[in-house]
C-alpha positions in Angstrom: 168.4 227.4 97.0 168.9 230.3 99.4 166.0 232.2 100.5 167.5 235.6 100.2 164.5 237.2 102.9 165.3 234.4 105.3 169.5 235.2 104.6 168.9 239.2 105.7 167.0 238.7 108.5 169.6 236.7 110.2 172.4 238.7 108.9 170.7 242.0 110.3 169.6 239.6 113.7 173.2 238.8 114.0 174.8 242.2 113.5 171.7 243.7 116.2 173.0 241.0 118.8 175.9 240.2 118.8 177.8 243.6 118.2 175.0 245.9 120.4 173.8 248.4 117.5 169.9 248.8 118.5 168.9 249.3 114.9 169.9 247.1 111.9 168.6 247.6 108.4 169.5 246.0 105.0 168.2 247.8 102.1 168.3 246.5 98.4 168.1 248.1 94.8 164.1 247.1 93.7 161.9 248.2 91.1 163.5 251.2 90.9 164.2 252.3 94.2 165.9 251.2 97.9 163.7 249.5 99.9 164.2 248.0 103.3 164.6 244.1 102.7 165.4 243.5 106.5 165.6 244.9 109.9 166.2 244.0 113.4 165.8 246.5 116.7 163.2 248.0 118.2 159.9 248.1 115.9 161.7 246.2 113.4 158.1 244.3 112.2 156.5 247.6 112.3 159.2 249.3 110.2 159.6 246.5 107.8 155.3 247.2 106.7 155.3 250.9 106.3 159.1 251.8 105.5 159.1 253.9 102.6 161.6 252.9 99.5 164.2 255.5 99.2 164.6 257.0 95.1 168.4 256.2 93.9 169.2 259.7 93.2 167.6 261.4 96.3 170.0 263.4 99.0 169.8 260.6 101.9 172.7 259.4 102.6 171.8 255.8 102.1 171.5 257.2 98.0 175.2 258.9 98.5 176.5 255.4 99.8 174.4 253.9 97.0 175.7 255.5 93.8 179.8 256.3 95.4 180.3 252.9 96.9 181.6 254.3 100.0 181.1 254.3 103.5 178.6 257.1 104.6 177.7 258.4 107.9 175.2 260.8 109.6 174.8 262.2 112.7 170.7 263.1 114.0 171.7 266.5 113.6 172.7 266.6 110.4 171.1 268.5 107.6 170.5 265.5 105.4 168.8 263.6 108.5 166.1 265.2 107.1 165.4 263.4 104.5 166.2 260.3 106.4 164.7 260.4 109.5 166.3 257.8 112.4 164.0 256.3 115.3 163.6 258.4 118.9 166.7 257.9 120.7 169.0 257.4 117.9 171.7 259.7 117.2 174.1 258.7 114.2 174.3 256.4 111.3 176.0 254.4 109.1 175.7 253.3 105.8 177.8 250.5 103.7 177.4 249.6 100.3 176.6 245.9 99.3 178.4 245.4 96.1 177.3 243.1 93.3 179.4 242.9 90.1 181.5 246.3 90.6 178.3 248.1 91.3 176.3 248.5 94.7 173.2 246.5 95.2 172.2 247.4 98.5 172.6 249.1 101.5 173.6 248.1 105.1 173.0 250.7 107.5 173.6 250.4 111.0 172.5 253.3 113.9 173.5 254.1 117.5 171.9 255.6 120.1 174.8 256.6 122.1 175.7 259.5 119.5 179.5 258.6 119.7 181.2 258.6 115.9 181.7 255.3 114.4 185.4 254.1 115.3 187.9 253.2 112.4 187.8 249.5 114.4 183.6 249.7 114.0 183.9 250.9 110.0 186.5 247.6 109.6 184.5 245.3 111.3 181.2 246.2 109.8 183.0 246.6 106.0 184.2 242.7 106.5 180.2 241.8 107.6 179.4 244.1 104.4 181.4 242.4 102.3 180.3 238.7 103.1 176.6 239.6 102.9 177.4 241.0 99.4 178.8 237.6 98.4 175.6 235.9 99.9 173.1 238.1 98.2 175.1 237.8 94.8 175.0 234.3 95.4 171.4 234.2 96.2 170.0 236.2 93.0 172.3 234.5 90.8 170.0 231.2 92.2 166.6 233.3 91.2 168.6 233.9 88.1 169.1 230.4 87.3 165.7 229.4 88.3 164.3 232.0 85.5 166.3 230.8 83.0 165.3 227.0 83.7 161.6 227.9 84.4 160.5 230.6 81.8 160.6 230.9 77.9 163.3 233.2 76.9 161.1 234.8 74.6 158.4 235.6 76.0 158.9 236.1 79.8 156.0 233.3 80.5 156.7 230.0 81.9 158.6 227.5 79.4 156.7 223.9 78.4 158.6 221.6 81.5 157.4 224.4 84.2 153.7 225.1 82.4 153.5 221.3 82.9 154.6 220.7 86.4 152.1 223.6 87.4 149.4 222.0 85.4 149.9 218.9 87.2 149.8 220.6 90.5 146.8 222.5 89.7 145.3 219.4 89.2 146.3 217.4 91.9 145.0 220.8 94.0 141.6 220.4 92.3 141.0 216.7 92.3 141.8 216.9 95.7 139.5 219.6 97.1 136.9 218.6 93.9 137.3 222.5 92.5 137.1 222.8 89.4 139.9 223.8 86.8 140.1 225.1 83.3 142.9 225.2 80.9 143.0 227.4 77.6 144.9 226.3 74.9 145.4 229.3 72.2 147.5 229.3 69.0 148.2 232.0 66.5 146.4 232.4 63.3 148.6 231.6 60.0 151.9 232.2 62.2 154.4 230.0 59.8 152.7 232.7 56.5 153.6 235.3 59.4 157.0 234.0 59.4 157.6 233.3 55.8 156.2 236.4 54.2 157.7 238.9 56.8 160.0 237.1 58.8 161.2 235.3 62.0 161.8 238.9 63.7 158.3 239.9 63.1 157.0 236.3 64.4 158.9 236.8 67.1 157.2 239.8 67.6 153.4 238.7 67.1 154.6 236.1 70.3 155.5 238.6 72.5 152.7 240.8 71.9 150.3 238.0 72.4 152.0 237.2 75.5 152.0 240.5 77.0 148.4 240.5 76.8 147.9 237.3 77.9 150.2 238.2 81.0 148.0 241.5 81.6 144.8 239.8 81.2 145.2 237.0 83.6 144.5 237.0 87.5 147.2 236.3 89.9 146.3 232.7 91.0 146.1 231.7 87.0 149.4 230.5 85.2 150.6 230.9 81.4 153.3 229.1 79.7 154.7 229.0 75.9 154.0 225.4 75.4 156.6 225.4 71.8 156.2 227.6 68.8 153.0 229.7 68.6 151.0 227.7 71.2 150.5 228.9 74.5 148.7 227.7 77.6 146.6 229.7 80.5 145.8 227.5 83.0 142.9 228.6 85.5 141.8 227.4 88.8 138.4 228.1 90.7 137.2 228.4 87.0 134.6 226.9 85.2 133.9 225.7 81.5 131.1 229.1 81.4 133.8 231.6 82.9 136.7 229.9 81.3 134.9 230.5 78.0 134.1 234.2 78.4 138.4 234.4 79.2 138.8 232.9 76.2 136.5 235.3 74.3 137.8 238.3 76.2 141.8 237.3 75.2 140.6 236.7 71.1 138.8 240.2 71.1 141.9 241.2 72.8 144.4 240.1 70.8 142.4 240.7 67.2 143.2 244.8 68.1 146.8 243.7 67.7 149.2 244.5 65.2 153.4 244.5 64.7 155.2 245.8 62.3 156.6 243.4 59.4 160.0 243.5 58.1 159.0 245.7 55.5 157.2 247.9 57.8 153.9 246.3 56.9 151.8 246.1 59.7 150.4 242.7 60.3 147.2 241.9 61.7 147.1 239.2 64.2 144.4 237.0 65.1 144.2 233.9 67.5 142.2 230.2 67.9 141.4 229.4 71.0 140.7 225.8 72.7 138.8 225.5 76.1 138.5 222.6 78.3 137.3 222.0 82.2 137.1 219.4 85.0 135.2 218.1 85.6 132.9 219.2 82.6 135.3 217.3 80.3 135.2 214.3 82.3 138.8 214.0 82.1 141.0 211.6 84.5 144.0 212.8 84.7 146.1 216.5 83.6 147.1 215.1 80.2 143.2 214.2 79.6 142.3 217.7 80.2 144.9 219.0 77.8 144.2 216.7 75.2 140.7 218.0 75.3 141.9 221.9 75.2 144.1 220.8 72.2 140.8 219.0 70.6 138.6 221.9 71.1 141.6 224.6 69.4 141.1 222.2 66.3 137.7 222.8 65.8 137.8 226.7 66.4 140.8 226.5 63.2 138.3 224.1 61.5 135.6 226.8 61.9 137.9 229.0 60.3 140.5 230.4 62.8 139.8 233.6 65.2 137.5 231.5 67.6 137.4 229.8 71.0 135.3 226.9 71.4 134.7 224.1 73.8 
């Protein structure tokens, strides 16, 4: 796959040496925003860690390039320079879109210190480099694209049962190696096929996606969550133990008896969850699938104690 960070650093490395320009930036559409993906020049480290992202609809020109899909340029004494202000010594600017499907993506900007205009030779030259690093980057998130859809559950955003696996197995490699310890939390939804018979696939589909936002909210940012098929999810936790993995489990049933979706018939249905915890090496388990088991054991007897539990 393409690392698309490693790809714009040595596009913008290439353009800063071997055509002269001292400042080299390629911005892309993120979260909202432009932000600087890449840089080469002077500073290029420093501006890379405290460059500010750039709103779509602002007055910079690197917005008017943005949203017309045209070639922009500024000059340092221009009125719009001030919202965009270029490094000391630099005296003009210019901006060409990266396209993506019709519509602009990014940004590649490109500054000189010599304040001289940009020649009709420079624009063509730099267009052509635009154009090929728009192919690259499309090429790049269509890879992340695939990866998603081959890695997470369409439904519910979290990872799909063949990714929750593989990380479960590399957790536990990670913890049998370094003897940490590691805790997996098996939870299932109360009475989800009456949820689906009595108000309907579209509100069962609901009920998972609710339950899987909280679950993605509540858990830190070394932890994993997967849809392991149907209602049945798993968190799996490392640096936890069987004490702390229990009060997770508590904390996610208290969290997700508060919620409720709407039926088909716009009754609102109450959801509750069961909740099975296991640990190594507490559970004394030998291998991934032991400790699973033992989660999958332990969910049983919360539903045999009569559903909206977690136990051990």
């Amino acid at each position: 796959m393409l690392n698309l960070d490693v790809l714009l650093r040595s596009a913008a490395e290439q353009v800063h040496r071997c055509y002269g320009y001292p400042f080299v930036r390629i911005y892309l559409v993120r979260s909202g925003e432009l932000q600087l993906a890449a840089a080469a020049g002077e500073a290029a480290a420093d501006l890379l860690a405290s460059a500010p992202g750039w709103a779509l609809s602002g007055e910079s020109y690197l917005a008017r390039c943005l949203n017309t899909g045209d070639v922009a340029t500024l000059a340092g004494g221009d009125e719009a320079s001030r919202g965009h202000p270029f490094p000391v010594g630099v005296r003009s600017g210019m901006a060409l879109p990266l396209r993506s499907g019709g519509e602009a993506s990014g940004v590649l900007e490109v500054l000189k210190a010599d304040g001289e205009a940009f020649s009709a030779n420079e624009e063509m030259i730099l267009q052509l480099l635009a154009d090929l690093l728009s192919v690259a980057v499309k090429n790049s998130l269509l890879e992340k694209e695939m990866e998603a859809l081959a890695t997470l559950d369409g439904l519910t955003g979290l990872l799909n049962r063949r990714a929750a696996l593989v990380q479960l197995e590399t957790e536990w490699a990670r913890a049998e190696r370094y003897q940490r310890h590691l805790a997996l939390i098996v939870l299932d939804l109360d009475k989800f096929k009456t949820v689906n018979d009595t108000y309907g696939h579209a509100t069962g589909d609901r009920a998972l996606v609710s339950v899987a936002a909280l679950v993605q909210r509540a858990i830190r940012r070394e932890d994993s969550a997967g849809r392991l098929g149907g209602d049945e999810f798993l968190l799996i936790l490392p640096e936890t133990d069987h004490l702390a993995a229990m009060q997770a489990a508590e904390r996610l049933r208290h969290g997700c008896q508060g919620l409720t979706v709407d039926g088909d018939d716009s009754t609102r249905v109450n959801i509750t969850v069961s909740l099975g915890v296991a640990s190594w090496p507490h559970s004394l388990a030998l291998e991934a699938t032991e400790l699973l088991r033992a989660a999958d054991q332990a969910l049983y007897r919360a539903k045999a104690a009569g559903r909206n539990a977690a136990h051990l």
